[in-house]
C-alpha positions as CSV (number, residue, x, y, z in Angstrom):
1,X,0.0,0.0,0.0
2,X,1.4,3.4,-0.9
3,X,1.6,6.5,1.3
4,X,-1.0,8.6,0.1
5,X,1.1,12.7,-0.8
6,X,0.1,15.3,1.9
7,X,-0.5,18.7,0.8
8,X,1.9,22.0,1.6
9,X,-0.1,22.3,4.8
10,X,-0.5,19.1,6.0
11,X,3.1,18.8,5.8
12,X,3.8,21.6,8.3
13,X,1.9,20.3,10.5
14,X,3.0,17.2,10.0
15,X,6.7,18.5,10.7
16,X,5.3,20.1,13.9
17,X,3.5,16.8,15.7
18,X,7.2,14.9,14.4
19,X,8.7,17.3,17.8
20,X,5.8,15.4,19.9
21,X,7.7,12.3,21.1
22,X,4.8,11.8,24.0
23,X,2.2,12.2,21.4
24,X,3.6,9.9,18.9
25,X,4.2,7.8,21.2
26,X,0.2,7.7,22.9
27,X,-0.9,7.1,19.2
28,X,0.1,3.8,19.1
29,X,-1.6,2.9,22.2
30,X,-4.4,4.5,20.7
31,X,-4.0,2.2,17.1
32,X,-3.6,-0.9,19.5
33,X,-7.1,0.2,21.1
34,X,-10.0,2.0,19.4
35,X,-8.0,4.2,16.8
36,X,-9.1,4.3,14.1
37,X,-7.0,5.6,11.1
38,X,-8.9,6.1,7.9
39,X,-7.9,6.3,4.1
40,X,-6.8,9.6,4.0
41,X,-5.1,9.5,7.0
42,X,-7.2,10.6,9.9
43,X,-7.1,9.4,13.2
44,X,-10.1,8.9,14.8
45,X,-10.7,8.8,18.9
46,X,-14.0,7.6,19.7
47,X,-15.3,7.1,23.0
48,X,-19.0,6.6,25.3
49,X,-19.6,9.4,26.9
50,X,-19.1,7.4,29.7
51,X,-15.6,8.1,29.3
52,X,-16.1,11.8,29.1
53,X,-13.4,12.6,30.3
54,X,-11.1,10.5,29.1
55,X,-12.0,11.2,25.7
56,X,-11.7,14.9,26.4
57,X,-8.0,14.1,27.7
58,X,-7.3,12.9,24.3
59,X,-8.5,16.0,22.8
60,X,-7.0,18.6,25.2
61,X,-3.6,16.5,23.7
62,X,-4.2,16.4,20.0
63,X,-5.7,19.8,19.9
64,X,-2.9,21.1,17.6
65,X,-3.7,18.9,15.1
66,X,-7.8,17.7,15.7
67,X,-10.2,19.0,12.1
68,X,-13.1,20.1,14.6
69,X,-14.5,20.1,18.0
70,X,-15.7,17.1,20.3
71,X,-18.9,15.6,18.5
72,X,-21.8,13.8,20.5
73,X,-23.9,11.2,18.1
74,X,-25.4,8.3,18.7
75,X,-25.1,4.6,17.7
76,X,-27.2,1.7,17.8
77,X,-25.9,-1.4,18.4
78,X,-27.9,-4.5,19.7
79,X,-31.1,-2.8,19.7
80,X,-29.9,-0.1,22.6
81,X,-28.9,3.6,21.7
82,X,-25.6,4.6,22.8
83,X,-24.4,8.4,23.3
84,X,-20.9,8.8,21.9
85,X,-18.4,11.2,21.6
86,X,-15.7,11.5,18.8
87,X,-13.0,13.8,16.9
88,X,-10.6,13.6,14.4
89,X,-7.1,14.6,13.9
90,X,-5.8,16.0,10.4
91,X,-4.3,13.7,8.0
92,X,-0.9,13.3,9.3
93,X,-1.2,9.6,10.2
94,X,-0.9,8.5,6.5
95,X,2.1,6.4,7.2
96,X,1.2,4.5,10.2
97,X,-1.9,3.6,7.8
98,X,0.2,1.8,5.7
99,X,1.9,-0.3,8.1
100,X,-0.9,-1.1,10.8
101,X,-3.7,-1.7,8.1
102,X,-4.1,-4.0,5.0
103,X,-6.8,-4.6,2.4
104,X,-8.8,-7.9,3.3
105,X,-9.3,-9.7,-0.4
106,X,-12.0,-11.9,1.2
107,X,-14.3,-9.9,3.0
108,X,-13.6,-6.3,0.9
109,X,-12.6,-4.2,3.6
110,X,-9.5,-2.3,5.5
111,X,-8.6,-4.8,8.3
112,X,-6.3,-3.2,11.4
113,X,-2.6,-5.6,11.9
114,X,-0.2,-5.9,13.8
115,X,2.9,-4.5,12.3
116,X,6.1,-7.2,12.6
117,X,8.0,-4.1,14.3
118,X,5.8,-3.6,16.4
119,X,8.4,-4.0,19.5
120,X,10.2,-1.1,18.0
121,X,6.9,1.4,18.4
122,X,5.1,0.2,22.0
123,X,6.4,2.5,25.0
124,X,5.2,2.3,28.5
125,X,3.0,4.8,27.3
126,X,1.8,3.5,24.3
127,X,0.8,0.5,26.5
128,X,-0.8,3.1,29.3
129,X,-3.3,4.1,26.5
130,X,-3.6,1.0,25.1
131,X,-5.4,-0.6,28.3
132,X,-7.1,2.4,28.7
133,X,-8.7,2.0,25.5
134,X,-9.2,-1.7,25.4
135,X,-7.6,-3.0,28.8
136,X,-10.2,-4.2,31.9
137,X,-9.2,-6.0,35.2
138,X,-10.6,-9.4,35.2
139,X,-9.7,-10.4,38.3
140,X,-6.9,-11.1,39.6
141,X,-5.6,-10.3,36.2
142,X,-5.7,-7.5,33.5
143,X,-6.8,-8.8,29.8
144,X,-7.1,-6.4,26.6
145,X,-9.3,-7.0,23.9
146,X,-7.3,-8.5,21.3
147,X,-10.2,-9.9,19.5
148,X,-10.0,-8.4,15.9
149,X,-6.5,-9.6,15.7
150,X,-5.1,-13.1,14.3
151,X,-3.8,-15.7,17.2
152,X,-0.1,-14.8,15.4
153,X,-0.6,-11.4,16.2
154,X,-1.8,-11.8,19.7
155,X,1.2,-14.0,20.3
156,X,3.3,-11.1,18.4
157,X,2.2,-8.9,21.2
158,X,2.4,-11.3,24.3
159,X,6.5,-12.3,23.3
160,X,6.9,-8.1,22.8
161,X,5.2,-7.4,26.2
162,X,7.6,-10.1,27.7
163,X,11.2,-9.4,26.0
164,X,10.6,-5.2,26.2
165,X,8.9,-4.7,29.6
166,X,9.4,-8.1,31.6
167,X,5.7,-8.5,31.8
168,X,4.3,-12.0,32.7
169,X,1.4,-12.7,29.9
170,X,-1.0,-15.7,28.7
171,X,-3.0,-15.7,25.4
172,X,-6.8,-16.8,26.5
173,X,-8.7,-18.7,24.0
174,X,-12.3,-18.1,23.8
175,X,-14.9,-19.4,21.1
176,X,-17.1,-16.9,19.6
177,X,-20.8,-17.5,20.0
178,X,-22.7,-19.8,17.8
179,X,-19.4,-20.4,15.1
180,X,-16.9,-22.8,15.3
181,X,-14.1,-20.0,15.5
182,X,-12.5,-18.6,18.2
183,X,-10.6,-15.2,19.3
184,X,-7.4,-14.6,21.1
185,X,-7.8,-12.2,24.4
186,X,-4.0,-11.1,25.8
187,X,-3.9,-11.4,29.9
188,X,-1.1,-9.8,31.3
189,X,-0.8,-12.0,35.0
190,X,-1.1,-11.2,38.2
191,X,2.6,-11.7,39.2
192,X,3.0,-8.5,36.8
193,X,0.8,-6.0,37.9
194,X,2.9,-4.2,40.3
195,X,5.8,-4.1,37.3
196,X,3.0,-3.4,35.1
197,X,1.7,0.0,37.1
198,X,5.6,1.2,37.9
199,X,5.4,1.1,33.8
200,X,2.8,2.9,33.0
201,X,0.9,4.6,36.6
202,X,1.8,8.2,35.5
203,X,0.3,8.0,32.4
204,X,-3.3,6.8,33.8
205,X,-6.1,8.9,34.5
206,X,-7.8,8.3,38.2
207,X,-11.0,7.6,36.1
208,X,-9.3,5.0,34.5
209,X,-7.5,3.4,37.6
210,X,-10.6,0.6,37.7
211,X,-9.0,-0.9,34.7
212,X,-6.3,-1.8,36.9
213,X,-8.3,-2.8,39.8
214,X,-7.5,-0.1,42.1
């Protein structure tokens, strides 16, 4: 896939957020979760408003380089409304597109991967935002919702958390309702938790402390 060109101003400010180490650094966790990059090179954040303020974190970050405002609309999904809130950055993401998406020849459709350098990219905070996105204590360990990814993938990601931060993990197999497949949920173990927090603690919001079950 090729990187799509930029235009004069989407280069400078694409030269500017280059400076943001933190920020480049919290989008990954944010691809790993519920980012969303689109064709042109958009990042999307996307959040319930549940996580109000989490999501308003995000944008008091990225304001620099956000398209518009905070936008509440809603979404149905299994015959309930949900309230969510969402913005988009400018098209400066273009090249992370190309590397953590494909183009799925069976079912027509962009798929998120997992790119094979992927050890190169994670930070402790790229992992803080990652469980904040996707991450929830199941007791008395912390899984993250690796479900859209292949079981290679998922194991991709359990030997990087292992060899880069030390972190004690365990790929959980679970069969998806009513199909003979399954999906691959990452579990990061008990035993790591305290390592786990000394990683990552000052990057998590107190609203977001229940993920790691304190």
């Amino acid at each position: 896939m090729k990187i799509p060109k930029n235009n004069k101003n989407t280069n400078k400010i694409l030269e500017k957020f280059k400076e943001e180490k933190l920020l480049q650094e919290i989008v990954i966790g944010k691809i790993l979760g519920d980012g969303y990059i689109n064709k042109s090179g958009y990042l999307n954040f996307c959040h319930s408003i549940k996580q109000k303020e989490y999501i308003e974190h995000c944008y008091d970050l990225f304001k620099d380089y956000t398209r518009s405002g905070i936008k509440l609309f809603k979404n149905k999904r299994k015959d309930k409304i949900h309230d969510i809130l969402s913005f988009d950055t400018k098209a400066i993401f273009k090249d992370l597109m190309v590397i953590f998406y494909k183009y799925d020849e069976i079912n027509k459709k962009r798929i998120k991967i997992i790119p094979l350098n992927i050890k190169d990219l994670i930070t402790p905070a790229s992992l803080a935002y990652w469980i904040m996105d996707d991450g929830y204590f199941n007791k008395p360990h912390i899984q993250i919702c690796t479900h859209s990814f292949t079981y290679d993938e998922v194991n991709l990601l359990k030997d990087v958390l292992e060899s880069k931060f030390l972190l004690k993990c365990k790929i959980q197999k679970e069969k998806i309702r009513d199909t003979g497949l399954f999906w691959y949920i990452l579990e990061i173990r008990k035993e790591s938790l305290n390592l786990l927090w000394e990683l990552v603690g000052e990057y998590i919001l107190p609203t977001m402390k229940y993920k790691f079950g304190k």
